[in-house]
C-alpha positions as CSV (number, residue, x, y, z in Angstrom):
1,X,10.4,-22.5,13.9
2,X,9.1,-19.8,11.4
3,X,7.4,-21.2,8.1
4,X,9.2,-20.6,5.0
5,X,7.4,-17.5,2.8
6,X,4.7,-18.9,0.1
7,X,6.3,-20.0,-2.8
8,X,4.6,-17.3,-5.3
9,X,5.4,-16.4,-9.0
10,X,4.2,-13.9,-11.6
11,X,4.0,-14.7,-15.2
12,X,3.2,-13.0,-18.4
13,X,1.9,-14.9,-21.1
14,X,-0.1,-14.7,-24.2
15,X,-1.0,-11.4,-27.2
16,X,-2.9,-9.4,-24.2
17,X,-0.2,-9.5,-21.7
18,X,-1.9,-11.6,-18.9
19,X,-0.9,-12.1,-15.4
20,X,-0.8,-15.6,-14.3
21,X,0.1,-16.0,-10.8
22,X,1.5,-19.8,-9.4
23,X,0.7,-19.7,-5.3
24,X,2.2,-22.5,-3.3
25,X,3.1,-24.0,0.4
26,X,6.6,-25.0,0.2
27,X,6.5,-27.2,2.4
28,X,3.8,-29.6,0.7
29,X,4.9,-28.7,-2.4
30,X,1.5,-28.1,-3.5
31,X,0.0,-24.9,-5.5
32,X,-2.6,-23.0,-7.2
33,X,-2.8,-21.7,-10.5
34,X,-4.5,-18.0,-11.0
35,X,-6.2,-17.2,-14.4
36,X,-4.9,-19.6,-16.8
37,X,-5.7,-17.8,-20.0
38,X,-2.6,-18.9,-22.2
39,X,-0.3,-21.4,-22.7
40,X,-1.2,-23.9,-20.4
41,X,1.9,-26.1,-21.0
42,X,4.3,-23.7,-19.8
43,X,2.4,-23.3,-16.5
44,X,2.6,-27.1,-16.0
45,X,6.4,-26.8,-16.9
46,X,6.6,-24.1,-14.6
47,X,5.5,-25.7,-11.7
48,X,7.4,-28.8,-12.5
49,X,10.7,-27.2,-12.8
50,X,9.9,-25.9,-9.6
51,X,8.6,-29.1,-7.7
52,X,5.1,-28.2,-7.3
53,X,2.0,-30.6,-7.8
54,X,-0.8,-28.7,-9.1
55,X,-3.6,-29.2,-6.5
56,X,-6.1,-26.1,-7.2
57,X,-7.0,-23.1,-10.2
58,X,-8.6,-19.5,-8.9
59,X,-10.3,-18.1,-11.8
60,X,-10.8,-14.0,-10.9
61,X,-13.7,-13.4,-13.6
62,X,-14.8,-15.8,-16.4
63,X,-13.9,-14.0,-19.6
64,X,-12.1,-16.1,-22.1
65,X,-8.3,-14.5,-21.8
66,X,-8.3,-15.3,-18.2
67,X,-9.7,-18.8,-18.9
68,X,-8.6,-20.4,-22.1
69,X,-6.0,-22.9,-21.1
70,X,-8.2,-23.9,-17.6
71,X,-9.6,-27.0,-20.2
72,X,-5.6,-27.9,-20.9
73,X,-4.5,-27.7,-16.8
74,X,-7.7,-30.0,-15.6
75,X,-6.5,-32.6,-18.7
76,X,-3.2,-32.6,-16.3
77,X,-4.6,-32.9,-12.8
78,X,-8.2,-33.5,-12.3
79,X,-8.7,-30.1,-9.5
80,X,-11.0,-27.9,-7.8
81,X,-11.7,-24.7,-10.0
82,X,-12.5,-21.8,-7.7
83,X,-14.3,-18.8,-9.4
84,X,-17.3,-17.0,-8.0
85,X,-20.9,-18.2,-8.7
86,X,-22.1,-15.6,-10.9
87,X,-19.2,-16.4,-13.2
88,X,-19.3,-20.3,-13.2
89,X,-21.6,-20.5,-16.0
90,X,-18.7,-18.7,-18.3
91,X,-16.1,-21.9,-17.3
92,X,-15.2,-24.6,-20.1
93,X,-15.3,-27.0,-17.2
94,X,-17.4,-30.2,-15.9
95,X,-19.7,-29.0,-13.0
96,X,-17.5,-31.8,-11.0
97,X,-14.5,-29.1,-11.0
98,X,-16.8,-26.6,-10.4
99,X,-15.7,-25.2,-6.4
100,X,-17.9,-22.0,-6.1
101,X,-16.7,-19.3,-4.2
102,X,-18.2,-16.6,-1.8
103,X,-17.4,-13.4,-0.3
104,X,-14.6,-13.9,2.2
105,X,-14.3,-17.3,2.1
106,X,-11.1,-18.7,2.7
107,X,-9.4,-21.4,0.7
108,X,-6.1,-23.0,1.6
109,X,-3.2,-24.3,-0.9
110,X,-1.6,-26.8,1.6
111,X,-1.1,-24.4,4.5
112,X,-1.1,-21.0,2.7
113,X,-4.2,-19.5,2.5
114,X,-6.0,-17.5,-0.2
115,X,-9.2,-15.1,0.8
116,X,-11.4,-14.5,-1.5
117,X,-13.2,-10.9,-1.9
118,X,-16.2,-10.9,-3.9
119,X,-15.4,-7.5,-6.2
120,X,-18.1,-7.0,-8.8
121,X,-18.5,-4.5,-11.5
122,X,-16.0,-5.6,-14.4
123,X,-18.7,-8.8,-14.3
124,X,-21.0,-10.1,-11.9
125,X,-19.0,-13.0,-10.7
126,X,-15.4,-10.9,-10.4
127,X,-13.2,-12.1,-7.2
128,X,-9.5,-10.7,-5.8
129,X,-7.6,-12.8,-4.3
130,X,-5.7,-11.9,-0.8
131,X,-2.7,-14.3,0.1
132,X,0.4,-13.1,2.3
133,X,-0.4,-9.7,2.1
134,X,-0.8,-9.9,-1.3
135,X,-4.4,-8.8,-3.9
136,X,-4.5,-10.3,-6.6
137,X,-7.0,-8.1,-8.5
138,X,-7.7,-9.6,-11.9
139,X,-9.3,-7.0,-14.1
140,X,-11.0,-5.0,-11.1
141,X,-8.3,-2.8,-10.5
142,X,-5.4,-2.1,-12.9
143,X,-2.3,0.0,-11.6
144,X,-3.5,3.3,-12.7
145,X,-6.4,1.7,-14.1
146,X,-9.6,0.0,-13.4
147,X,-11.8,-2.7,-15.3
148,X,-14.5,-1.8,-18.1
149,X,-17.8,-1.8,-17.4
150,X,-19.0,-1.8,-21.1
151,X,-19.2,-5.9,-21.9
152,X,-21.9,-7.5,-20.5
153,X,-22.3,-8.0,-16.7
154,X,-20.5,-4.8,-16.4
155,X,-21.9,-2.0,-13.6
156,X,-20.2,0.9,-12.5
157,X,-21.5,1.3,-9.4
158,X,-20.8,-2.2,-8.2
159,X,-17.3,-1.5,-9.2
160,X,-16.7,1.7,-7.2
161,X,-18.4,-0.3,-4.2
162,X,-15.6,-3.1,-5.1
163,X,-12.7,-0.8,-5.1
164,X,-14.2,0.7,-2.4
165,X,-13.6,-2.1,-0.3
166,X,-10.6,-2.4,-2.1
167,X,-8.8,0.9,-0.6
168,X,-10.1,0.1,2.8
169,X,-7.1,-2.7,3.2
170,X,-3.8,-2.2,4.7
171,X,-1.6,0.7,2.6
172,X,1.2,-1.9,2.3
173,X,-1.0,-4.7,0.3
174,X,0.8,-5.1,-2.8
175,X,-1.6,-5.5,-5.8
176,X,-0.9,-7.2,-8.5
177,X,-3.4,-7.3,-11.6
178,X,-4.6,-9.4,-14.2
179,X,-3.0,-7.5,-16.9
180,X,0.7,-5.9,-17.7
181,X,-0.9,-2.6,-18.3
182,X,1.9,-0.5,-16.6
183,X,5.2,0.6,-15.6
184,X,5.5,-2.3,-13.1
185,X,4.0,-5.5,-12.8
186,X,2.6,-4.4,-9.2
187,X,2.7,-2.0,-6.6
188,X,1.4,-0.5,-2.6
189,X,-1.9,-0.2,-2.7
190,X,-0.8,2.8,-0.5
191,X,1.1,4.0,-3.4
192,X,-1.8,3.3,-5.7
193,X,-4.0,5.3,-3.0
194,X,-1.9,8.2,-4.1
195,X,-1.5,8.1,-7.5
196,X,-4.6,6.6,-9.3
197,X,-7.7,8.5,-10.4
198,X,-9.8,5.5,-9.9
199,X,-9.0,4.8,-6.5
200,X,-9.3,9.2,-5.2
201,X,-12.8,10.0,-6.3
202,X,-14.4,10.7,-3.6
203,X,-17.8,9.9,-4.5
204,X,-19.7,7.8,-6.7
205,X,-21.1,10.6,-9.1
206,X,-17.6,11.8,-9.3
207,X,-16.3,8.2,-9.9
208,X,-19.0,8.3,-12.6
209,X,-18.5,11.0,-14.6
210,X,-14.8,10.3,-14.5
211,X,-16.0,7.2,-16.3
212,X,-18.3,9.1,-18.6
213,X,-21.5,7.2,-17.2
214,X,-23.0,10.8,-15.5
């Protein structure tokens, strides 16, 4: 008997037009919350109109628009917070929720699993998140845009390395950022391949002086 698809929803919430992403197994009726910058409320309504338990947050990079409401969501159900090492420190959470992550690692939501790729260069600590052939990119990759590398933790050449690794997936991942920045809330990465500057330099001193660093 084939499982039923991940339960999986998209939301945009709050003045900066965030992504937040809801992942769940159907079948335990458990789920993950991605990047709860805003309005924590209506992610816990959200997932209780829907029947899901919240049993896990993925934080893709610690900056305070991605993480604002985790403080509200932990009041509601005492979870593990997964976010990268290098960007635990930037969490308004006890070190009990704390679940570091590394690269690759693999972290299951009832029976759905999430793999985390370790994508530096918007900050140190800056994760994706790959689930049923789905990225979930945060702020490292943008549809037709890329993260800044201007705040503090930022490097560019960790982030060409990062979406580097990025383009080397499958053509038909769909990404889907952190932000509403663009026509469409997500796209092919084959499609993205094609069309984005970011993603066709091919070299890292061309990457560079697109981004005015060389």
């Amino acid at each position: 008997m084939t499982a039923p698809p991940a339960y999986f929803k998209q939301l945009e919430l709050g003045p900066m037009q965030n992504f937040i992403y809801l992942i769940g197994d159907p079948a335990a009726r458990e789920a993950a919350v991605v990047d709860p910058g805003w309005e924590a409320e209506r992610i816990l309504g959200t997932l209780r109109d829907d029947g899901y338990r919240l049993a896990r947050v993925f934080i893709t990079h610690g900056h305070p628009d991605h993480v604002m409401s985790l403080s509200g969501l932990l009041d509601a159900a005492d979870v593990p917070v997964h976010v990268h090492a290098a960007d635990a420190d930037a969490l308004p959470v006890r070190p009990a929720n704390l679940a570091p992550t590394t690269d690759g690692e693999l972290v299951r939501v009832g029976a759905v699993a999430v793999r985390v790729m370790h994508t530096p260069g918007h900050t140190p600590g800056s994760q994706c998140l790959l689930t049923d052939g789905r990225l979930l990119t945060g702020d490292t990759l943008f549809i037709k845009g890329c993260g800044r590398c201007d705040l503090p933790g930022g490097d560019p050449v960790k982030l060409y390395d990062s979406l580097s690794a990025i383009k080397a997936l499958p053509d038909e991942t769909v990404l889907y950022p952190g932000h509403n920045y663009a026509e469409v809330p997500s796209i092919a990465l084959g499609e993205e391949k094609r069309a984005s500057p970011f993603l066709s330099r091919p070299t890292l001193e061309a990457f560079l002086t697109m981004l005015g660093y060389a």
